[in-house]
N, CA, C and O atoms as a GROMACS GRO file, in nm:
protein
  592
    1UNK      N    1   0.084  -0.118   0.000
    1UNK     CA    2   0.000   0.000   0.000
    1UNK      C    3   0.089   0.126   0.000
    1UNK      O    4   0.196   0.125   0.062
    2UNK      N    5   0.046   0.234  -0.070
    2UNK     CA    6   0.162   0.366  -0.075
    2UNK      C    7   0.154   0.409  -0.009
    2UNK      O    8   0.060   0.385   0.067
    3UNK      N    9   0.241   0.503   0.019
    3UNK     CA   10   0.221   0.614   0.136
    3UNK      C   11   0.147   0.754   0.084
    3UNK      O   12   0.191   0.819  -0.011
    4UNK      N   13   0.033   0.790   0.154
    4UNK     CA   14  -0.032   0.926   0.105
    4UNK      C   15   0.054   1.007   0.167
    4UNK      O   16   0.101   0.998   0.280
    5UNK      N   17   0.082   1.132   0.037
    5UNK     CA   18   0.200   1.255   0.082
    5UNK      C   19   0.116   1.347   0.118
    5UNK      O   20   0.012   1.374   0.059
    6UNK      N   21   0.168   1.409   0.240
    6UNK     CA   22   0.112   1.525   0.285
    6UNK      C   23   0.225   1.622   0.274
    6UNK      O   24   0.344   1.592   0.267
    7UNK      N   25   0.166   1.758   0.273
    7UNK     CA   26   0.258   1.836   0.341
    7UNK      C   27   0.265   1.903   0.533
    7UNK      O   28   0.174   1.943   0.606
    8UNK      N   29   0.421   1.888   0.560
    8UNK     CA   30   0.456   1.902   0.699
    8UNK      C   31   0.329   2.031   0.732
    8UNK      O   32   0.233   2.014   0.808
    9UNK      N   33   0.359   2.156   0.654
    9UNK     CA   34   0.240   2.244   0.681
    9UNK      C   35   0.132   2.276   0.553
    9UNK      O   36   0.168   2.267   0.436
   10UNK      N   37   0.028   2.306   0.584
   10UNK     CA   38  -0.010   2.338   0.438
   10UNK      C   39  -0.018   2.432   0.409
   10UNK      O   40  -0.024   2.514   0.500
   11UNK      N   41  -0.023   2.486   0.261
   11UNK     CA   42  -0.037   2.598   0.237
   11UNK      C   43   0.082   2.662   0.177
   11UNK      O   44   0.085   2.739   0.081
   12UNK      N   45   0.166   2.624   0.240
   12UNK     CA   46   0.354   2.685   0.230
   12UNK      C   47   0.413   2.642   0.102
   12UNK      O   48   0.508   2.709   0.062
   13UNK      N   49   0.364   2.517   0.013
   13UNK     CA   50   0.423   2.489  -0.091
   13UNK      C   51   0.366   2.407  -0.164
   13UNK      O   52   0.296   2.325  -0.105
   14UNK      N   53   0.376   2.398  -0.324
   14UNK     CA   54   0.300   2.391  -0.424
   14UNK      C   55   0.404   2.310  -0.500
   14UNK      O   56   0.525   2.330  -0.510
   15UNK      N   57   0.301   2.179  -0.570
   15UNK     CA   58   0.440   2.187  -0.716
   15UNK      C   59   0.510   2.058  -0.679
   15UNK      O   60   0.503   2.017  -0.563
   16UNK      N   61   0.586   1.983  -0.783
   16UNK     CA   62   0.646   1.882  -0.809
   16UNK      C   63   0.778   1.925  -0.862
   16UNK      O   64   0.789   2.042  -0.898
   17UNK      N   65   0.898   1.831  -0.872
   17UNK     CA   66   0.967   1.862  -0.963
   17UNK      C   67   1.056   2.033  -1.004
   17UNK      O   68   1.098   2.116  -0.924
   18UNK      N   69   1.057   2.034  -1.090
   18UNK     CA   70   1.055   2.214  -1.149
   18UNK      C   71   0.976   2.304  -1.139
   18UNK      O   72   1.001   2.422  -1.165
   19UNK      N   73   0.850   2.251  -1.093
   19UNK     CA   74   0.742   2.355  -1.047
   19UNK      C   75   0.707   2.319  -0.940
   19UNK      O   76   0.593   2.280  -0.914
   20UNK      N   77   0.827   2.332  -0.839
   20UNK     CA   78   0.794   2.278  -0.707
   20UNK      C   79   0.817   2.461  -0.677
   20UNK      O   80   0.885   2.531  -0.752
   21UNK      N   81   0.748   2.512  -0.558
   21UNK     CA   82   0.800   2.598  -0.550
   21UNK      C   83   0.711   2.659  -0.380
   21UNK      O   84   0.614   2.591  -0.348
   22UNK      N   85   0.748   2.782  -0.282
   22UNK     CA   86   0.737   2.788  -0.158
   22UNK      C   87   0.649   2.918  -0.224
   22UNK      O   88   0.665   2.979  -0.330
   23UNK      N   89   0.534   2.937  -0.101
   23UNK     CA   90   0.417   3.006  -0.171
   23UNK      C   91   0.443   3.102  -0.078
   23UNK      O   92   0.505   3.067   0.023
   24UNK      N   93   0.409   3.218  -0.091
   24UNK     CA   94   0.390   3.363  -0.014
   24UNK      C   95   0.288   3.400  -0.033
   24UNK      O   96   0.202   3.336  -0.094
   25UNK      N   97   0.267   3.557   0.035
   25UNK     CA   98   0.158   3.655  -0.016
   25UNK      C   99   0.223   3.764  -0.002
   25UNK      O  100   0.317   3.795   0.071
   26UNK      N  101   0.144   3.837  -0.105
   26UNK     CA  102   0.238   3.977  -0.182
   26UNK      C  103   0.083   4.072  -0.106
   26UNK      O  104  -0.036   4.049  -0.126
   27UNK      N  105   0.127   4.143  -0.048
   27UNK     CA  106   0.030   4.312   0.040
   27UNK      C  107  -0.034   4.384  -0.135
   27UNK      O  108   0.042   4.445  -0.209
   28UNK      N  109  -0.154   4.362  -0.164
   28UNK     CA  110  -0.194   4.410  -0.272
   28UNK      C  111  -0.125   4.595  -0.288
   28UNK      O  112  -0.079   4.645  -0.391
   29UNK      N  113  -0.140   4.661  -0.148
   29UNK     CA  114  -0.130   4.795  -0.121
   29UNK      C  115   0.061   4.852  -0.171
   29UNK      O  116   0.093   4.938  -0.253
   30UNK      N  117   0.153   4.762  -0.084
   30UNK     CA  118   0.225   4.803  -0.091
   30UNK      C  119   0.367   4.702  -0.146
   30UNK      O  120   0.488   4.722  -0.148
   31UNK      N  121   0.272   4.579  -0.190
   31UNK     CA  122   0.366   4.512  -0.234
   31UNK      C  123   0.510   4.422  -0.184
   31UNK      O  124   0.607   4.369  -0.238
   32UNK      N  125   0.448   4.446  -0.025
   32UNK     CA  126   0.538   4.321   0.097
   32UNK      C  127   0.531   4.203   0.050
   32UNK      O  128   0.444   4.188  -0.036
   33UNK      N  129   0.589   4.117   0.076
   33UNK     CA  130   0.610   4.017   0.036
   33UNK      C  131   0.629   3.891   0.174
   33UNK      O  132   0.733   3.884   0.238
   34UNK      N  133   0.546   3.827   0.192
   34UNK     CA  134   0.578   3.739   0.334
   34UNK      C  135   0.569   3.596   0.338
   34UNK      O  136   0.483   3.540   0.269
   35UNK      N  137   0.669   3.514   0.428
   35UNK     CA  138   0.687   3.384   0.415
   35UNK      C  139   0.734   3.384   0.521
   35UNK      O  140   0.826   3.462   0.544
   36UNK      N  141   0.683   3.289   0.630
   36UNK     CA  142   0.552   3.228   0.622
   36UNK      C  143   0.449   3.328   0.563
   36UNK      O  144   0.435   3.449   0.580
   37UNK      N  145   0.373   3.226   0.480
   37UNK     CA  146   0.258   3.307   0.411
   37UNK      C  147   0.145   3.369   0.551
   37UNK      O  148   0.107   3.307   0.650
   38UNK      N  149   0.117   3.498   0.511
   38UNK     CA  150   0.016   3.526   0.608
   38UNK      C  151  -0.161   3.609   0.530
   38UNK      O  152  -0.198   3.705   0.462
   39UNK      N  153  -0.210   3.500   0.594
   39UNK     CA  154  -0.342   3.554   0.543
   39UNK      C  155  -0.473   3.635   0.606
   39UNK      O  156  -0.595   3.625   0.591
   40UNK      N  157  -0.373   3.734   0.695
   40UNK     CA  158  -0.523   3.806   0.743
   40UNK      C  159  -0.449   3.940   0.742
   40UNK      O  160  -0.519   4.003   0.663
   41UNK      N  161  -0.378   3.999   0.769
   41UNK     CA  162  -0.325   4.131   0.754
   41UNK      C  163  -0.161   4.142   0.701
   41UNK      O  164  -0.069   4.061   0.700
   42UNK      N  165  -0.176   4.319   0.647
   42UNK     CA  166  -0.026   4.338   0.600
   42UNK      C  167   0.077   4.336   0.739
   42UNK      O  168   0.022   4.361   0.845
   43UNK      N  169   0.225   4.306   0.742
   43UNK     CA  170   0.274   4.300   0.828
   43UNK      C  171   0.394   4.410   0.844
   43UNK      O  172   0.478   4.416   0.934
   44UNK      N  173   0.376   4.498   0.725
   44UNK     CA  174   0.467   4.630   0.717
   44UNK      C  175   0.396   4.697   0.772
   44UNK      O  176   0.276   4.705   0.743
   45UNK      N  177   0.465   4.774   0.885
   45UNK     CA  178   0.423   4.889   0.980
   45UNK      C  179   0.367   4.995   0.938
   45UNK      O  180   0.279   5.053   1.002
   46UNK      N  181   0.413   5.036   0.822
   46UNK     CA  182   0.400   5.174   0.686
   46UNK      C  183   0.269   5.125   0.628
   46UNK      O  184   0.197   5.202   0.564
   47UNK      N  185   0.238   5.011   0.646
   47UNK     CA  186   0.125   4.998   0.578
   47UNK      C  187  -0.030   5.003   0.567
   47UNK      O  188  -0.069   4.891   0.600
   48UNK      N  189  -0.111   5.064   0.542
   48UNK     CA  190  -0.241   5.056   0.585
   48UNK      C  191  -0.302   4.930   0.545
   48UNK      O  192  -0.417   4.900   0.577
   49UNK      N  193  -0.234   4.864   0.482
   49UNK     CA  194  -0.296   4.713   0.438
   49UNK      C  195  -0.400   4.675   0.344
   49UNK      O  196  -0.512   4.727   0.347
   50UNK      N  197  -0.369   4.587   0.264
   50UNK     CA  198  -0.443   4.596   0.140
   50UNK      C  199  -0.467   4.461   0.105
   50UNK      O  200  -0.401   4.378   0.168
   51UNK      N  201  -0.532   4.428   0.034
   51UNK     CA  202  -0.580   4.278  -0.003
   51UNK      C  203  -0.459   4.156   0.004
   51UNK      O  204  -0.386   4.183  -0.091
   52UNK      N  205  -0.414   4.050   0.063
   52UNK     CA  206  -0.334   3.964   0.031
   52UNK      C  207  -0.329   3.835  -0.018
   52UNK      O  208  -0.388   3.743   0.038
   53UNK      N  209  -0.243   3.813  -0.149
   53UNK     CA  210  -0.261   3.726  -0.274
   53UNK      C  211  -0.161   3.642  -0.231
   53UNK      O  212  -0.078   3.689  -0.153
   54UNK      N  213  -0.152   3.515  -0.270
   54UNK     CA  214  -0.056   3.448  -0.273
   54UNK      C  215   0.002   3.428  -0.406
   54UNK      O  216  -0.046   3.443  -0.518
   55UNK      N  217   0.116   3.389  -0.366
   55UNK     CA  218   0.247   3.434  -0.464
   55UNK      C  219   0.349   3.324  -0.463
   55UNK      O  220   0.401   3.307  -0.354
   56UNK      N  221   0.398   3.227  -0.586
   56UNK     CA  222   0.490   3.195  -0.583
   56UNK      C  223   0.646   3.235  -0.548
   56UNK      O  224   0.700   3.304  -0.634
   57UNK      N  225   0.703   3.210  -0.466
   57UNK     CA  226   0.829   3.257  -0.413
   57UNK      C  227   0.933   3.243  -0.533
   57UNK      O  228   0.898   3.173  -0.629
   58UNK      N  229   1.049   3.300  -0.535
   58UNK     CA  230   1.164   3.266  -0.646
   58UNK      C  231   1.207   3.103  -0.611
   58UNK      O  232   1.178   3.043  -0.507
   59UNK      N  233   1.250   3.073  -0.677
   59UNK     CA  234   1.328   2.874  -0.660
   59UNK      C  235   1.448   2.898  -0.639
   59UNK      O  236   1.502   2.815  -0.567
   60UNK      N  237   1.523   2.997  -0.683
   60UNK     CA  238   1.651   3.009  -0.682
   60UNK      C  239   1.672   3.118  -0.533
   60UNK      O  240   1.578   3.160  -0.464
   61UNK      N  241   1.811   3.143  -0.511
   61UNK     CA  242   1.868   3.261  -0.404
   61UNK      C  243   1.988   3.197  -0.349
   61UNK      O  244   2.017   3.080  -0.374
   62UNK      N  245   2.074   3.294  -0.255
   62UNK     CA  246   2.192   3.289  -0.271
   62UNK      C  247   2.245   3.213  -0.054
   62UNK      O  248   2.195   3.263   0.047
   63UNK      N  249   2.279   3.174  -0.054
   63UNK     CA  250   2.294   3.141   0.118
   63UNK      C  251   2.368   3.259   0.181
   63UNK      O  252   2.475   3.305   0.140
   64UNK      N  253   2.311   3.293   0.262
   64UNK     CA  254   2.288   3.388   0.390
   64UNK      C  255   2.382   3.353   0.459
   64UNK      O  256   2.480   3.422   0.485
   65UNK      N  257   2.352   3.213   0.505
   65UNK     CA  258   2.423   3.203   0.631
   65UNK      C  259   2.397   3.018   0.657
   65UNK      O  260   2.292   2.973   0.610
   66UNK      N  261   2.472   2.938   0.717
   66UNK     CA  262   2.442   2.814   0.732
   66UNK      C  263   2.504   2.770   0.893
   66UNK      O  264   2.587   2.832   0.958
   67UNK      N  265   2.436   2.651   0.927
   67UNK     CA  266   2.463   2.548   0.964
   67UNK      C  267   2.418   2.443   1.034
   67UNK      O  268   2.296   2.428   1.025
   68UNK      N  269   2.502   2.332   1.130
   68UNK     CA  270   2.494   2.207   1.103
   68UNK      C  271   2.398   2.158   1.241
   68UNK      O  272   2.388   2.238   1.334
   69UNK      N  273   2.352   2.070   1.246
   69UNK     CA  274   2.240   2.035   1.376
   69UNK      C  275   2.289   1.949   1.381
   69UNK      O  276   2.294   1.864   1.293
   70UNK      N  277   2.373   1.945   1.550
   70UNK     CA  278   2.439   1.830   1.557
   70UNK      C  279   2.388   1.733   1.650
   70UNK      O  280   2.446   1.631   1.687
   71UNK      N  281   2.249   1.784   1.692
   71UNK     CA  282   2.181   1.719   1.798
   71UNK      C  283   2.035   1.627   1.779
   71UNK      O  284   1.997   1.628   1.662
   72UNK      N  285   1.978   1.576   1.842
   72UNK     CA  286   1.857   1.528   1.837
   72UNK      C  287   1.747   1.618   1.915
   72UNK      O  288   1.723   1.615   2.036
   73UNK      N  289   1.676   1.710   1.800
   73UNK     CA  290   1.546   1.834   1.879
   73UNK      C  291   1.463   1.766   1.961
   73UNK      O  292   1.432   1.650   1.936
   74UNK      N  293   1.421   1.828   2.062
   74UNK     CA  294   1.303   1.804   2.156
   74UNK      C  295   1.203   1.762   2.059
   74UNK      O  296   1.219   1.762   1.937
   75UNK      N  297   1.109   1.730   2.117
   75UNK     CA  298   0.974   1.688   2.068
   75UNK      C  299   0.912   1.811   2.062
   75UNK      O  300   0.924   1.886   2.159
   76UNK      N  301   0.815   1.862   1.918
   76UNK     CA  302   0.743   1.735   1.884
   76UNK      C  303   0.822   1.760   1.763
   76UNK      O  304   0.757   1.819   1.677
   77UNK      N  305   0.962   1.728   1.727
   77UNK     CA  306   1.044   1.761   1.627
   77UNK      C  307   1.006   1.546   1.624
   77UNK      O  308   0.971   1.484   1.725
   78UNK      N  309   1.022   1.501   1.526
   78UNK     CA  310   0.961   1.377   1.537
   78UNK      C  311   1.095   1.276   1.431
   78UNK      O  312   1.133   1.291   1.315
   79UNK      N  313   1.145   1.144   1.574
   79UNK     CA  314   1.338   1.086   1.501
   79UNK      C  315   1.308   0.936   1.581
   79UNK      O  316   1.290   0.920   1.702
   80UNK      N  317   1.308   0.838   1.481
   80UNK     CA  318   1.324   0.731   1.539
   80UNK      C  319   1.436   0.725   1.709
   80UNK      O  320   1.554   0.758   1.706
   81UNK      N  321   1.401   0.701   1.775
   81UNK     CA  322   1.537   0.732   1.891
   81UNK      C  323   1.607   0.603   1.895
   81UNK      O  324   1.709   0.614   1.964
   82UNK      N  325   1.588   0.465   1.838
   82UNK     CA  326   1.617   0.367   1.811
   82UNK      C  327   1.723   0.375   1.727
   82UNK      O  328   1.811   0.289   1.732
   83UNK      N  329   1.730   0.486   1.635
   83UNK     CA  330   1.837   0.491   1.516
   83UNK      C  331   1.907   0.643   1.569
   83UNK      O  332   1.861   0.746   1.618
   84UNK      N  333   2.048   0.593   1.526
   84UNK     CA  334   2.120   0.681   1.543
   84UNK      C  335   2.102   0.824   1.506
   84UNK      O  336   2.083   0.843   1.386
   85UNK      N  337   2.105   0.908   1.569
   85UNK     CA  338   2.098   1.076   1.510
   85UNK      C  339   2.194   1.090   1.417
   85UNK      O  340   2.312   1.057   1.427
   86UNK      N  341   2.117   1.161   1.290
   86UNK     CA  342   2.208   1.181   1.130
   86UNK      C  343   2.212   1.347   1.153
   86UNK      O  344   2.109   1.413   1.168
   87UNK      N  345   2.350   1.404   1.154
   87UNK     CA  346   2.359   1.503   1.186
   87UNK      C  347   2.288   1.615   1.017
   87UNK      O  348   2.338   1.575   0.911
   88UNK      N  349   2.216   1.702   1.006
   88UNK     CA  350   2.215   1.743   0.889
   88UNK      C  351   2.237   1.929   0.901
   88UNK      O  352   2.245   1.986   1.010
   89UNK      N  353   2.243   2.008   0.756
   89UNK     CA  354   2.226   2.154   0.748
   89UNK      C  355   2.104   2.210   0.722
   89UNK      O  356   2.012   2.194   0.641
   90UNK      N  357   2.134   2.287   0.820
   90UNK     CA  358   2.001   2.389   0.768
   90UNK      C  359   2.096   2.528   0.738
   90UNK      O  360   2.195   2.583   0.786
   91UNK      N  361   2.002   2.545   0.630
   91UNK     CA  362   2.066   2.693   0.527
   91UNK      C  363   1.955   2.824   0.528
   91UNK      O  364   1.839   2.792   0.501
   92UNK      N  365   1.973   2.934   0.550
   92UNK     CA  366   1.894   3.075   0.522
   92UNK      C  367   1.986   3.157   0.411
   92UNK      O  368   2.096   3.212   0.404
   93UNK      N  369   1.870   3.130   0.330
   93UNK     CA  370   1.862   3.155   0.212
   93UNK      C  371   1.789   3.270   0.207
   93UNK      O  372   1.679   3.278   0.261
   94UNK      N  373   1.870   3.414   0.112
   94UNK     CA  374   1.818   3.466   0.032
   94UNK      C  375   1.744   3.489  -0.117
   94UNK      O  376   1.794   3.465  -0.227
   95UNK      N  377   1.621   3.540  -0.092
   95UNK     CA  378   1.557   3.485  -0.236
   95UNK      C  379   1.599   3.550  -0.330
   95UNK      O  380   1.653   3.652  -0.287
   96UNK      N  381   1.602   3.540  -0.471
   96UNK     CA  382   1.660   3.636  -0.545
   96UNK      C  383   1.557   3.723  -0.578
   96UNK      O  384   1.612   3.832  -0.591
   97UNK      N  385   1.420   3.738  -0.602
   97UNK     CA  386   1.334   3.860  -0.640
   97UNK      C  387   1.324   3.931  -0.546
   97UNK      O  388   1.351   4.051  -0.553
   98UNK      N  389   1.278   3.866  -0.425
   98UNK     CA  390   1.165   3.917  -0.278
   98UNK      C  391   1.289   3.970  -0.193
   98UNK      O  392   1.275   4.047  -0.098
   99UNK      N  393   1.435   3.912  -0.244
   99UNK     CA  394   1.585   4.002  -0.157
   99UNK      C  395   1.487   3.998   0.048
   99UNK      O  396   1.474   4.092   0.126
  100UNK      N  397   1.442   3.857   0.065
  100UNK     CA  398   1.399   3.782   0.176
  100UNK      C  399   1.471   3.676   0.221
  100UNK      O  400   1.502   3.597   0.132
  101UNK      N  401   1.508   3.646   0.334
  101UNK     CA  402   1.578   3.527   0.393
  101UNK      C  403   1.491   3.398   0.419
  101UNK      O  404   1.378   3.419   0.462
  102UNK      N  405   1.518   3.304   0.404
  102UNK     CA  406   1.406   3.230   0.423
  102UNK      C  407   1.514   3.077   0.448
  102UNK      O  408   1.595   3.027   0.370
  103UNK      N  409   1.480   3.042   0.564
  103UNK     CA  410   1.539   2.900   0.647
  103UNK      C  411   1.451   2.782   0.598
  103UNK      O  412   1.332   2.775   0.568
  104UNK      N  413   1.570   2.676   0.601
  104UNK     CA  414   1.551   2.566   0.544
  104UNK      C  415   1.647   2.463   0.570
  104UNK      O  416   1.763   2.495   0.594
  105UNK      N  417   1.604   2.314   0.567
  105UNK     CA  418   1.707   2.222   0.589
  105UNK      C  419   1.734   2.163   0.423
  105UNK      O  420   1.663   2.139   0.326
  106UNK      N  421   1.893   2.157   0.460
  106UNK     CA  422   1.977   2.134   0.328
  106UNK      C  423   1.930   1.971   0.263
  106UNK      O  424   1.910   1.873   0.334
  107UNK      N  425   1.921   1.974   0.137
  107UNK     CA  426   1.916   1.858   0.035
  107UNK      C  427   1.993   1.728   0.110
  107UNK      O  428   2.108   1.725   0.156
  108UNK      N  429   1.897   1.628   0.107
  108UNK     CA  430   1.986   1.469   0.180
  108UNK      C  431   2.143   1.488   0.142
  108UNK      O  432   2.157   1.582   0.064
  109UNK      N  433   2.236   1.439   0.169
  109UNK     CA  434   2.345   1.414   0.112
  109UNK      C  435   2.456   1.538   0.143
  109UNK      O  436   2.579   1.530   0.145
  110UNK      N  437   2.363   1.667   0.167
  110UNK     CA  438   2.407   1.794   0.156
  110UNK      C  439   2.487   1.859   0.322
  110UNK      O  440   2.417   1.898   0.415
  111UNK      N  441   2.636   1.856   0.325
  111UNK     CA  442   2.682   1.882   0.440
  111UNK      C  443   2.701   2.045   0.456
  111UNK      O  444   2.655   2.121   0.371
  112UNK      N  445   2.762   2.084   0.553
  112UNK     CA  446   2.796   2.223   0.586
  112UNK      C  447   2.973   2.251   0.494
  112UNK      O  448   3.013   2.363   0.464
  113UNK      N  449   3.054   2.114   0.464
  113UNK     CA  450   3.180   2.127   0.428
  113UNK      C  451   3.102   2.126   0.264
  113UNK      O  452   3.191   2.157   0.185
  114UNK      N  453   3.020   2.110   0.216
  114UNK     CA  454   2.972   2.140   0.083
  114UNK      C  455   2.946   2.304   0.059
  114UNK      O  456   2.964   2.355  -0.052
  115UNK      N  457   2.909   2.368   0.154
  115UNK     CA  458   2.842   2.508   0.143
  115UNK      C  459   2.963   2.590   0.152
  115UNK      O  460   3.070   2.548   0.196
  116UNK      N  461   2.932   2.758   0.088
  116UNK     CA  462   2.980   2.851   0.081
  116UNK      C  463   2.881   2.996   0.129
  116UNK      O  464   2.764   2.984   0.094
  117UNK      N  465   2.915   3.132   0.205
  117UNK     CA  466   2.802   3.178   0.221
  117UNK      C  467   2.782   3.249   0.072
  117UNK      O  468   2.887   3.302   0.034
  118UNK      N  469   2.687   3.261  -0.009
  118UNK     CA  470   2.705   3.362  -0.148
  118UNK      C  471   2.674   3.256  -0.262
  118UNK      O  472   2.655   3.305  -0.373
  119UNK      N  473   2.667   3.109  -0.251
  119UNK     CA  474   2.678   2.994  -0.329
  119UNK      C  475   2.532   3.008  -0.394
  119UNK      O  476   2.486   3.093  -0.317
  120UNK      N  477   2.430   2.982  -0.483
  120UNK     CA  478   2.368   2.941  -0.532
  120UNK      C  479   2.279   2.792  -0.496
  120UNK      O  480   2.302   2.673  -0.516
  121UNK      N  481   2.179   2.861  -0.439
  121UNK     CA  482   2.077   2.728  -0.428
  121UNK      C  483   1.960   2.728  -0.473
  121UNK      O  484   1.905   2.838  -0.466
  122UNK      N  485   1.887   2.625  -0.527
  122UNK     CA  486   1.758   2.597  -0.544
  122UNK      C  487   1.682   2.526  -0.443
  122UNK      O  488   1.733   2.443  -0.368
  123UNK      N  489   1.515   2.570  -0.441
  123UNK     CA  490   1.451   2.462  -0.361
  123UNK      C  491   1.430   2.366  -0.429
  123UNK      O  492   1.444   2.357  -0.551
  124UNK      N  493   1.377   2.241  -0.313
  124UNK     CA  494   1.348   2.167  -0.386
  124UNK      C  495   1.257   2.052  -0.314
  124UNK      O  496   1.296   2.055  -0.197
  125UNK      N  497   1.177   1.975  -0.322
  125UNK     CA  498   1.080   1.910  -0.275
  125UNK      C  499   1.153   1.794  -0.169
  125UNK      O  500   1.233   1.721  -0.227
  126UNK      N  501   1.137   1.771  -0.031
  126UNK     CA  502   1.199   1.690   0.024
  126UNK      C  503   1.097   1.658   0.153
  126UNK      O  504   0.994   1.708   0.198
  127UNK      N  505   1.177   1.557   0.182
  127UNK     CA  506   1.055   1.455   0.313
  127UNK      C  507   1.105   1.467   0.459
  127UNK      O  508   1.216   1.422   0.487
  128UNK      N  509   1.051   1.509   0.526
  128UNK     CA  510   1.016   1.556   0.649
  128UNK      C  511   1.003   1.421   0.766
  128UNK      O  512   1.065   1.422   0.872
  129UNK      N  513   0.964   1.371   0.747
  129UNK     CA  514   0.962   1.207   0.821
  129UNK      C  515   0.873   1.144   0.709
  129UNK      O  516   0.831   1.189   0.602
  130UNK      N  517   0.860   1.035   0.765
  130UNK     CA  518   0.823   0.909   0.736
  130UNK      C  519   0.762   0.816   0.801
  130UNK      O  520   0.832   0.730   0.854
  131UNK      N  521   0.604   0.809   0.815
  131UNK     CA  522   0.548   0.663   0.909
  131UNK      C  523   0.520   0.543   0.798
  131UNK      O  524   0.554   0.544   0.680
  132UNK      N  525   0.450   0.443   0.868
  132UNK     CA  526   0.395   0.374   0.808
  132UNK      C  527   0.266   0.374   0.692
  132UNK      O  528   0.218   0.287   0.620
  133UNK      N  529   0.237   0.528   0.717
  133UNK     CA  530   0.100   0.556   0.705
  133UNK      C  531   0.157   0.700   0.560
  133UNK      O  532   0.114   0.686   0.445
  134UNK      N  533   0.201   0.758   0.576
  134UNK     CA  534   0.238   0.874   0.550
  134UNK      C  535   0.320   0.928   0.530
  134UNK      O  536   0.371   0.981   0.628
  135UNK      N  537   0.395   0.953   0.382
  135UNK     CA  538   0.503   1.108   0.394
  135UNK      C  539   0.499   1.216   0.426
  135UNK      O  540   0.425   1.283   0.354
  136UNK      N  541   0.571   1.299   0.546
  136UNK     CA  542   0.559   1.403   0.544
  136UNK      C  543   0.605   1.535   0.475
  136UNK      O  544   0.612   1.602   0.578
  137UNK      N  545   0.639   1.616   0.384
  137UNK     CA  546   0.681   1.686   0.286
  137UNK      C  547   0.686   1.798   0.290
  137UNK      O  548   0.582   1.860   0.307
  138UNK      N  549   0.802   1.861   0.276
  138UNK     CA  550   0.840   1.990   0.332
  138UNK      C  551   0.926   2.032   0.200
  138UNK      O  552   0.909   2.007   0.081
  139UNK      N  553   1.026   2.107   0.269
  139UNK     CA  554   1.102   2.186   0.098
  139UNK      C  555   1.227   2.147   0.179
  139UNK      O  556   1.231   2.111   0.297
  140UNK      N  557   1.360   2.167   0.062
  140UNK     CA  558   1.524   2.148   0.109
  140UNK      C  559   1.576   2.226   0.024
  140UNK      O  560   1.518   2.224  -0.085
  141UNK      N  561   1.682   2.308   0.033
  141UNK     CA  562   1.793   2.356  -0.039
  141UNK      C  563   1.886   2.248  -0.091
  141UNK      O  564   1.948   2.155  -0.038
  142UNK      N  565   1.874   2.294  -0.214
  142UNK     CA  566   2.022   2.233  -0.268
  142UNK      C  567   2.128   2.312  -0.391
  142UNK      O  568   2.094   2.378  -0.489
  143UNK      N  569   2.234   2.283  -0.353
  143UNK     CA  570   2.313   2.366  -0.481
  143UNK      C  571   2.246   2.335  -0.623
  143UNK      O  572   2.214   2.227  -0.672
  144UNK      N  573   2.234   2.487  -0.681
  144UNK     CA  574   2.262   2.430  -0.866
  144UNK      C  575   2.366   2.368  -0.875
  144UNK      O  576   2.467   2.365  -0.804
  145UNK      N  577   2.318   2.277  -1.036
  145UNK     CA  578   2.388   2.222  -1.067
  145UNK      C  579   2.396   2.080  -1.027
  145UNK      O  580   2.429   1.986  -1.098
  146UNK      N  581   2.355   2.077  -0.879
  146UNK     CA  582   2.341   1.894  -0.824
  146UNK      C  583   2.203   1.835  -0.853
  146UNK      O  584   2.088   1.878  -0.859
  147UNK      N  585   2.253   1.739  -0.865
  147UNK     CA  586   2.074   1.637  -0.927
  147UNK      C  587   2.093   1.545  -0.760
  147UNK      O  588   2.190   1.523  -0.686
  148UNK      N  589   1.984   1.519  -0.755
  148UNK     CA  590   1.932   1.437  -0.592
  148UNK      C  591   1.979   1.278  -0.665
  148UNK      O  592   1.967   1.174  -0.601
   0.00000   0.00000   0.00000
C-alpha cells in the first residue's frame, strides 16, 4: 500500500519537480512580500494594508548564512530514537526577487563542508519524516547544478 503525501504544513508549498515551488503573499497595497505566508493582515508597519494574494516565491537565491544540527530536537520535532541521530544543514537563504531570507534544511546528502556563504541554491521538494502511514513533505535547499 503507498504512502499518502502530505505536506509538513499546508499551504507553504505547491508543485512537483521544477514547479515545485514555496508560496507567499504579496500586500496588494504596498507590495510586501511574506513567508511564512500570512493571510489576514499586511505585516509592514507603513502599511495601511491591502488585499493579500498568494504568490509563488523565487526557486533560486543565494545562502545567507548556514549550519549544522548536531543534535537530536526536543519533541514534537519527530526521530526514530532507536536509530542513530544523522547530523544534517540547515541553510537561510536569500531569495533572489523578494531580496527575503528564508530558512531551510539542506538537500539529503548535503553537508555544511559542501556550502559557501554567497553559493547558489535551489529549492526543492523533500521529506520531512516518514510513518507507516504517510510522507511528510516539506522543501530542502540544494546547490545548482546537483541532481538528488
Amino acid at each position: 500500500m503507498p504512502h499518502a503525501s502530505t505536506p509538513a504544513v499546508a499551504g507553504w508549498f505547491t508543485g512537483e519537480g521544477d514547479g515545485f515551488r514555496l508560496l507567499g503573499t504579496r500586500c496588494a497595497s504596498c507590495a510586501s512580500v511574506f513567508f511564512p505566508r500570512e493571510d489576514t493582515h499586511c505585516r509592514n508597519p507603513h502599511c495601511a494594508g491591502g488585499a493579500l494574494e498568494e504568490t509563488p516565491l523565487s526557486r533560486r537565491g543565494r545562502i545567507w548564512s548556514y549550519t549544522d544540527s548536531r543534535y537530536r530536537p526536543p519533541s514534537p520535532y519527530v526521530s526514530n530514537p532507536e536509530l542513530p541521530w544523522e547530523p544534517y544543514a540547515l541553510i537561510a537563504v536569500e531569495l533572489e526577487a523578494e531580496r527575503m531570507v528564508v530558512l531551510g534544511q539542506a538537500a539529503p546528502g548535503v553537508t555544511v563542508a559542501d556550502l559557501t556563504v554567497g553559493m547558489e541554491v535551489e529549492v526543492i521538494a523533500g521529506v520531512l519524516h516518514e510513518d507507516t502511514e504517510t510522507t511528510w513533505t516539506t522543501w530542502h535547499w540544494r546547490p545548482t547544478g546537483v541532481t538528488a
